[in-house]
C-alpha positions as CSV (number, residue, x, y, z in Angstrom):
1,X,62.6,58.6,97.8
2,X,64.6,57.0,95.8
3,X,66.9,53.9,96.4
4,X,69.6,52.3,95.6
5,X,70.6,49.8,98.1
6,X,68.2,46.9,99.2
7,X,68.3,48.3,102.7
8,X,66.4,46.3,105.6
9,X,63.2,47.5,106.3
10,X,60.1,46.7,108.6
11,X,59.0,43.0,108.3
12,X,55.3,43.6,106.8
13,X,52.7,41.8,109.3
14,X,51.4,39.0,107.4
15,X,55.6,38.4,106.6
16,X,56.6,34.8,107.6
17,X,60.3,34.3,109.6
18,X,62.1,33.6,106.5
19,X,60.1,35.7,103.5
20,X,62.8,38.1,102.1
21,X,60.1,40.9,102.6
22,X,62.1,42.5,105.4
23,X,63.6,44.1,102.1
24,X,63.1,47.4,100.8
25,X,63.2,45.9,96.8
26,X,60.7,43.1,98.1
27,X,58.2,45.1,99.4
28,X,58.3,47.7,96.0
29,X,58.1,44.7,93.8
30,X,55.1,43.3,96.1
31,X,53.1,46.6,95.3
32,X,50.8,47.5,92.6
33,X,51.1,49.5,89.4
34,X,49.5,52.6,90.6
35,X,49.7,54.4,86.4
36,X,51.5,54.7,83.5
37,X,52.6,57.7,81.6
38,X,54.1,58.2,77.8
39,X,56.6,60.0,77.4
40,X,58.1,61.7,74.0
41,X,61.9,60.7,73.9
42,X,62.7,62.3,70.2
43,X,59.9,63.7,67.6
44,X,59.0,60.4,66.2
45,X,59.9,58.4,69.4
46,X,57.7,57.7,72.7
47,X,58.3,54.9,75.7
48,X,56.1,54.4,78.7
49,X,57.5,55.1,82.2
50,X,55.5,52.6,84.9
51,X,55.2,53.9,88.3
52,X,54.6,52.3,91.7
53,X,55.2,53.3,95.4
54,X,54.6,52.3,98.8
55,X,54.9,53.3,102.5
56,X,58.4,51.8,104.1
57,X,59.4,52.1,106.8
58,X,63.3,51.4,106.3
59,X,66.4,50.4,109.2
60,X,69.3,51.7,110.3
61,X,72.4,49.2,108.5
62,X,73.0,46.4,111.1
């Protein structure tokens, strides 16, 4: 799924009281490069496309 909004999520476990990983966008950045793909954009050019993901369980808004 993809998101837009930095909706509230489940605090992680090892989360302290005040760590901003109760955070959707926390917890993505906290996860690890799982590949990298090249993609053409024209004939002559190409970029790289970095993906990651990660099991969230996100909140309903307060």
């Amino acid at each position: 799924m993809r998101v837009q909004t930095n909706r509230l999520a489940e605090r992680p476990a090892d989360a302290g009281p005040h760590d901003p990983a109760h955070r959707v966008f926390a917890q993505l950045a906290a996860a690890p490069w799982a590949g990298r793909h090249r993609i053409t954009v024209d004939q002559d050019e190409t970029t790289w496309l970095q993906v990651k993901f990660a099991a969230i369980n996100t909140l309903p808004p307060r």
